[in-house]
C-alpha positions as CSV (number, residue, x, y, z in Angstrom):
1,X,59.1,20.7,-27.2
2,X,56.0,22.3,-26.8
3,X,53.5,22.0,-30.0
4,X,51.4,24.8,-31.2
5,X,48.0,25.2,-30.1
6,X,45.6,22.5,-32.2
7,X,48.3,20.7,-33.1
8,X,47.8,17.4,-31.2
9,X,49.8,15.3,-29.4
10,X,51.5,12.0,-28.9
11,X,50.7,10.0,-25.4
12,X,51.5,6.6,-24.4
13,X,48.7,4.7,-23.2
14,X,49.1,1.8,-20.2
15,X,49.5,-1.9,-19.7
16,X,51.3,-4.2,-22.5
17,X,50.8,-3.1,-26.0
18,X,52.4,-3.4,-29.4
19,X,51.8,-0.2,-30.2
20,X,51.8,2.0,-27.1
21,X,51.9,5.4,-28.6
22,X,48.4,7.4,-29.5
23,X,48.9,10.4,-31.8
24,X,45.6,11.9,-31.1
25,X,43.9,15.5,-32.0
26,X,41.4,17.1,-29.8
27,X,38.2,17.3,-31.4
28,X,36.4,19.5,-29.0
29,X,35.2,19.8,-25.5
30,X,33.0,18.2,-23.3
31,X,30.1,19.7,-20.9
32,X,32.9,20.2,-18.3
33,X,35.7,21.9,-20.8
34,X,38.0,19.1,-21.1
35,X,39.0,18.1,-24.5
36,X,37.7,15.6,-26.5
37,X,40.3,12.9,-28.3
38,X,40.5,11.7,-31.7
39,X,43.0,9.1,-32.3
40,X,44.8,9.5,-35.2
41,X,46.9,5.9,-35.3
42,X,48.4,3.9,-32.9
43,X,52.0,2.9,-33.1
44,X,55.0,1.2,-31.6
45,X,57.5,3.9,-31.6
46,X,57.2,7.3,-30.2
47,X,58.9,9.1,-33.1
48,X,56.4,7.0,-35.7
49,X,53.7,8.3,-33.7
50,X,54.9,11.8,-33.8
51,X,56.2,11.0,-38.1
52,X,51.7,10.0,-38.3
53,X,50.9,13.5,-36.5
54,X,53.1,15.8,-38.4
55,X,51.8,14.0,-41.7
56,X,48.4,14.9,-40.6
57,X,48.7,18.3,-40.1
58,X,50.9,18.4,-43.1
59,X,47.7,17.1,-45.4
60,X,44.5,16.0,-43.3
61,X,42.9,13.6,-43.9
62,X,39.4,12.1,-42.3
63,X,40.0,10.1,-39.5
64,X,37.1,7.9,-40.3
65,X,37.8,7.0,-43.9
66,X,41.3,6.0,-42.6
67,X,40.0,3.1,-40.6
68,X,37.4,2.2,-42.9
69,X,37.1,-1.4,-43.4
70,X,37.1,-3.2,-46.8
71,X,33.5,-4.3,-46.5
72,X,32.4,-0.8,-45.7
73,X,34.5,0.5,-48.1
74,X,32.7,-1.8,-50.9
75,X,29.2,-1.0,-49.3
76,X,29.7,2.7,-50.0
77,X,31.6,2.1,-53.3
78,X,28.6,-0.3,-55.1
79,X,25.8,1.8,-53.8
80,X,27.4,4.7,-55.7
81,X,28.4,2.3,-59.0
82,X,26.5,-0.1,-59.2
83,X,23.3,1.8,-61.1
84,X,25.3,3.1,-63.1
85,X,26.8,-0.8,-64.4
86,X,25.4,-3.6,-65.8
87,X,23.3,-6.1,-64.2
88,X,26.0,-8.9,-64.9
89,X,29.0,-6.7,-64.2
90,X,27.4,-6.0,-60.8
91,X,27.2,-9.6,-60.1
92,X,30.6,-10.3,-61.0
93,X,31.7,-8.3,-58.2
94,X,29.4,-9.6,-55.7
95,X,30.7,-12.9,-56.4
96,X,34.2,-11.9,-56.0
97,X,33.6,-10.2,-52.6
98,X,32.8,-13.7,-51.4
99,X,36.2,-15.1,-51.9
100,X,37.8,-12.0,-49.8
101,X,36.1,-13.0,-46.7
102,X,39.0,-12.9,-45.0
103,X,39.8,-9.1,-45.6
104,X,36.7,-8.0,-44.8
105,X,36.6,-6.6,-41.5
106,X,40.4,-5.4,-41.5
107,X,40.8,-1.3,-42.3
108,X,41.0,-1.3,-46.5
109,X,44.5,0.7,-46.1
110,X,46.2,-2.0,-43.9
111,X,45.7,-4.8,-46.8
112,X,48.8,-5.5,-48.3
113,X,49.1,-6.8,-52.5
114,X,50.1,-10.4,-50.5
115,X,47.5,-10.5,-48.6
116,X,45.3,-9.4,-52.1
117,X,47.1,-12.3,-54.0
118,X,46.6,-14.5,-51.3
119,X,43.0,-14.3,-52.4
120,X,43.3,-14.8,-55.9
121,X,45.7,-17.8,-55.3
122,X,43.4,-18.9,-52.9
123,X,39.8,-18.8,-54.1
124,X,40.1,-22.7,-55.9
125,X,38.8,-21.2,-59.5
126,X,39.9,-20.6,-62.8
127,X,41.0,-17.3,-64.8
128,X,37.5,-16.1,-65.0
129,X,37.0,-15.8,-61.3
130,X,40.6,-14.6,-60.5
131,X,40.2,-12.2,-62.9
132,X,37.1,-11.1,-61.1
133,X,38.9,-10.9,-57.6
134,X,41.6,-8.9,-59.3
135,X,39.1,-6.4,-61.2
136,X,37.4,-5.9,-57.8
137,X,40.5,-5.0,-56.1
138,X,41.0,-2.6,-58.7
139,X,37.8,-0.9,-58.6
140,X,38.1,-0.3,-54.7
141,X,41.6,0.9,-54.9
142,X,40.0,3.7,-57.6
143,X,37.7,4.5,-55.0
144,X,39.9,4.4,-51.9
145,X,42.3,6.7,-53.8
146,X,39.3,9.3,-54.5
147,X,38.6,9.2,-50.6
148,X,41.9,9.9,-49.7
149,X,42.0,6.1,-47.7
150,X,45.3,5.1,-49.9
151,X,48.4,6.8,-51.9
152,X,48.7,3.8,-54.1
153,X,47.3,1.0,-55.5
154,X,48.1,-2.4,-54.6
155,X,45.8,-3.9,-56.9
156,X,48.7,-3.0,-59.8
157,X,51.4,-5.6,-58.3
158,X,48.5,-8.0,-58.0
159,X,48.1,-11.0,-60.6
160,X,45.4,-13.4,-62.1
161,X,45.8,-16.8,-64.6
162,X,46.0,-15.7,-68.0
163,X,43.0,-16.0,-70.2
164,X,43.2,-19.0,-72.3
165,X,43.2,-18.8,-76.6
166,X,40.2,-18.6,-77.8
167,X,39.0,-21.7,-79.0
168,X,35.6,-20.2,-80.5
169,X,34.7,-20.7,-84.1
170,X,32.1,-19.2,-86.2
171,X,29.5,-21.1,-88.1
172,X,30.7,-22.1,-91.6
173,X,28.0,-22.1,-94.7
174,X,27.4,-25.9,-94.2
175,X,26.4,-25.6,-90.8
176,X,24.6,-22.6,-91.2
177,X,22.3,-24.5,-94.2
178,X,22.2,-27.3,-91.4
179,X,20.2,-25.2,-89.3
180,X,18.2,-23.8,-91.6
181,X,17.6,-27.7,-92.8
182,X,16.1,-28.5,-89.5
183,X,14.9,-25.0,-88.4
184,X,11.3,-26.3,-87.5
185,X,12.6,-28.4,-85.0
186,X,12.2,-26.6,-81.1
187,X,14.4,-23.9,-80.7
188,X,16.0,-24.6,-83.9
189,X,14.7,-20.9,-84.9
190,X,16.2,-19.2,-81.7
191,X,19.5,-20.2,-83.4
192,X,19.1,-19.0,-86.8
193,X,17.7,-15.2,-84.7
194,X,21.5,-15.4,-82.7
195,X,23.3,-15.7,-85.9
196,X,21.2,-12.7,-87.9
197,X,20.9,-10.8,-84.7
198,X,24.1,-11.2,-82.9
199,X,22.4,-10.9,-79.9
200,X,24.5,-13.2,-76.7
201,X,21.8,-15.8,-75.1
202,X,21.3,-13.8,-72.3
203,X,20.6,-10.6,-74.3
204,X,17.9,-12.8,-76.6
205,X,16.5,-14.4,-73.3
206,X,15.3,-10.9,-72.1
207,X,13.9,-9.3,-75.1
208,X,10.1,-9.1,-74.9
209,X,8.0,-8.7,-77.5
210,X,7.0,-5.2,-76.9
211,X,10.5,-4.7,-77.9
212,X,9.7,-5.8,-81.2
213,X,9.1,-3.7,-83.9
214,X,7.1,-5.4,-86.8
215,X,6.6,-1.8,-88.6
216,X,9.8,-1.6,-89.0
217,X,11.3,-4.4,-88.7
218,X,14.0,-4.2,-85.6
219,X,14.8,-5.4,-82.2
220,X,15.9,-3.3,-79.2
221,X,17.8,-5.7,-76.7
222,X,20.9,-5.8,-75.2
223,X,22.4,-5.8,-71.5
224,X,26.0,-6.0,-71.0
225,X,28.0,-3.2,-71.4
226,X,26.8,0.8,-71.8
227,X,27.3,0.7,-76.0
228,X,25.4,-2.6,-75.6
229,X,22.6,-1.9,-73.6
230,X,19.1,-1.0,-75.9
231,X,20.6,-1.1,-78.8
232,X,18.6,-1.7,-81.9
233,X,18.9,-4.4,-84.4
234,X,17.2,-4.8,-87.9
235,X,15.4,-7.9,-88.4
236,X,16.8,-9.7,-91.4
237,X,14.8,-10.2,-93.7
238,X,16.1,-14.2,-93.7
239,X,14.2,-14.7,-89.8
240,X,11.9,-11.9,-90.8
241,X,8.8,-15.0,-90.6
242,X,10.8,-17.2,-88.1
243,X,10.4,-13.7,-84.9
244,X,7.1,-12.7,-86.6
245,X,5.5,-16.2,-85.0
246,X,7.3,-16.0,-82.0
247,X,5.7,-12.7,-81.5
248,X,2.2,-13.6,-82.4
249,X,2.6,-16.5,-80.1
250,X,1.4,-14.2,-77.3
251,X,4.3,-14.4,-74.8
252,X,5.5,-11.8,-72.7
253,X,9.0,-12.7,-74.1
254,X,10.1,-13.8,-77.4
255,X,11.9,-16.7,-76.5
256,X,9.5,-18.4,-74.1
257,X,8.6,-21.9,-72.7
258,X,4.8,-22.2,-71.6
259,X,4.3,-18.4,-72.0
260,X,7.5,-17.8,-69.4
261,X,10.7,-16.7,-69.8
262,X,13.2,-19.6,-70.8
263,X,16.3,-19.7,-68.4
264,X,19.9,-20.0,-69.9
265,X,20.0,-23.4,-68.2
266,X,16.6,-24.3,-69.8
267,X,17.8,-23.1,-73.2
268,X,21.1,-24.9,-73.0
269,X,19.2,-27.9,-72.7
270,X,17.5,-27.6,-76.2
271,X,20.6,-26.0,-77.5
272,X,22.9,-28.9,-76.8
273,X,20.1,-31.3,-77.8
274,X,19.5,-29.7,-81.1
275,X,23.4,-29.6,-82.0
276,X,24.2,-33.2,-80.7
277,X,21.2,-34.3,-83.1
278,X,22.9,-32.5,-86.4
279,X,26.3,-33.4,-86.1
280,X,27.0,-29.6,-84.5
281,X,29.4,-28.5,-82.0
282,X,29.2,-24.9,-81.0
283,X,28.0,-22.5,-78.4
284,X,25.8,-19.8,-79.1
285,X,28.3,-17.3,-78.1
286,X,29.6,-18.8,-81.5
287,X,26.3,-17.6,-83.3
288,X,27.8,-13.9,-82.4
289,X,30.8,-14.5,-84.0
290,X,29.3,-16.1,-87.2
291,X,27.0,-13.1,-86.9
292,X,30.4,-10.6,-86.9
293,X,32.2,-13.0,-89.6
294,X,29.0,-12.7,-91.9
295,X,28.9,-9.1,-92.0
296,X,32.7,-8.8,-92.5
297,X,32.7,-11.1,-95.4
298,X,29.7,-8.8,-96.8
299,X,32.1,-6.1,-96.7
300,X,29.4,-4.2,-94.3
301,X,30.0,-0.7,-93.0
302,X,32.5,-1.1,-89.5
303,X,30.4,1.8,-87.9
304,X,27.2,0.0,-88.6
305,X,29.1,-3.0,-87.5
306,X,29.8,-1.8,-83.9
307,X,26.4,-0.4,-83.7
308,X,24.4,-3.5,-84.0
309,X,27.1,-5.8,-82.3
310,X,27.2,-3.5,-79.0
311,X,30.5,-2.5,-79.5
312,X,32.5,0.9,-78.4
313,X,34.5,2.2,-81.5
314,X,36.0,5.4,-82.7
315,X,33.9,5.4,-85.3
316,X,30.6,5.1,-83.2
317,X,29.4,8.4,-81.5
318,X,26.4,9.2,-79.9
319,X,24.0,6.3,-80.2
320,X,21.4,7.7,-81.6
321,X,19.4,5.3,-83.7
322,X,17.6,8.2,-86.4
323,X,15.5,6.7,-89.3
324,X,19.0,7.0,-91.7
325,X,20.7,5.3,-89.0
326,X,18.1,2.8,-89.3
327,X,18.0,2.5,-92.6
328,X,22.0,2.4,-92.7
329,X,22.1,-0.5,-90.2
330,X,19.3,-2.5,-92.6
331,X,21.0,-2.4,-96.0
332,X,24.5,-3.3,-94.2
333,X,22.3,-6.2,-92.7
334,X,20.9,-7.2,-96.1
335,X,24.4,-7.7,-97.4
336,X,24.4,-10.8,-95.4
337,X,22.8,-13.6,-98.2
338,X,22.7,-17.4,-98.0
């Protein structure tokens, strides 16, 4: 049976293939008036061939997206997302395109969820990573579904290892007096700032000093997530003394070693030094927590809570830190006593 005119057509192509049969679409005309051929699919069977080209016609879709490869399909994906994530979010998911190697060059809507899990299974790390590799998958199947490359999502019947229980414990009064004990030995002042600040290492790590307000007495920091980002923190008045030397120390940064920026891996260094000297053991992730657990024993406002932790909540709308807003966030803060 004869098709209609711009239809297409199926054709079998020469020689020893798999999948002989083309269904193709013309796509113009050349200098001397004969047609120009898009292939649409290639397939074994002449009635799946013809199945592809009614589908097409049925709902087109671009020919080009549909043999897009995972790689080019994550090229196009992070240049659109990535400015609009954090800078630690972004990394995640360049580390987890590293374990998919495999998938890389093959078109994004031939990958199977087995050939997705294989990956997971396969990358030889823990439920951090895996979770990575899974959250990635998601991402580009969100993506591929906008463009029209895929009708579902694989990434759903994928899975990662559980996260463990959390083993992390706040500070308790005696520890916290510890600190403050020994608080003029190095670093022993960055830790008493994390537990009145609740800012995570890394956040602390990149706050300058022109970020500190001495007027006023806050701190805009933050980095990992959109609620978290510049947020502003009052300076309690317990460390008001302990930032106001770091600042008039001169540094660029507030935490700094030789007028540079200290590096996690530098600061875990004095961290685990100053906690193995005093009978500690914590993280300062765990100063974050003490920091939450303080205010919630205070009986501070939840809103002003969220706001100062980073954290997105009902109760939190637009962030927009007005001189009541400040002054709200300081006398939740100065419910916090030793």
């Amino acid at each position: 049976m004869k098709h209609p005119n711009g239809y297409g057509s199926v054709v079998k192509l020469g020689g020893k293939r798999r999948r002989p049969f083309c269904a193709r679409k013309t796509d113009g005309y050349d200098e001397r008036g004969f047609p120009i051929y898009r292939p649409i699919g290639y397939y074994a069977k002449r009635e799946e061939a013809l199945m592809a080209l009614a589908e097409y016609n049925r709902n087109p879709y671009d020919i080009d997206l549909a043999r897009i490869t995972m790689q080019e399909l994550y090229d196009r994906w992070s240049v659109r997302d990535f400015p609009k994530m954090s800078r630690s979010s972004s990394s995640s998911h360049k580390a987890a395109l590293k374990h998919c190697a495999a998938l890389l060059s093959l078109p994004y809507k031939s990958i199977k969820a087995y050939q997705m899990q294989e990956m997971i299974d396969g990358c030889g790390c823990g439920y951090s990573t895996q979770g990575a590799i899974k959250n990635l998958f998601g991402k580009l199947d969100l993506y591929a579904m906008e463009l029209d490359v895929i009708a579902k999502k694989n990434s759903e019947l994928i899975h990662a290892a559980p996260i463990p229980p959390t083993s992390k414990e706040p500070f308790n009064k005696e520890e916290i007096e510890t600190v403050w004990a020994h608080q003029h030995e190095p670093y022993a002042d960055t830790v008493l700032i994390l537990i009145y600040s609740g800012f995570r290492i890394n956040e602390l790590l990149s706050i300058e000093t022109a970020d500190v307000n001495l007027e006023e007495n806050w701190i805009k920091g933050g980095l990992k997530t959109k609620a978290g980002r510049d947020r502003v923190v009052p300076i309690h008045s317990l460390i008001l003394d302990i930032v106001k030397k770091r600042v008039r120390e001169g540094s660029k940064y507030l935490v700094s070693l030789n007028g540079k920026r200290v590096s996690q891996s530098q600061y875990y260094t004095f961290w685990n030094a100053f906690m193995e000297s005093n009978g500690l053991d914590h993280t300062p992730h765990e100063c974050r927590h003490t920091f939450r657990s303080l205010l919630d024993s205070a009986g501070a406002n939840k809103k002003c809570i969220d706001l100062m932790m980073g954290h997105t909540s009902k109760d939190v709308g637009e962030r927009i830190y007005t001189h009541k807003t400040l002054q709200e966030l300081a006398e939740a803060l100065a419910l916090v006593t030793r």
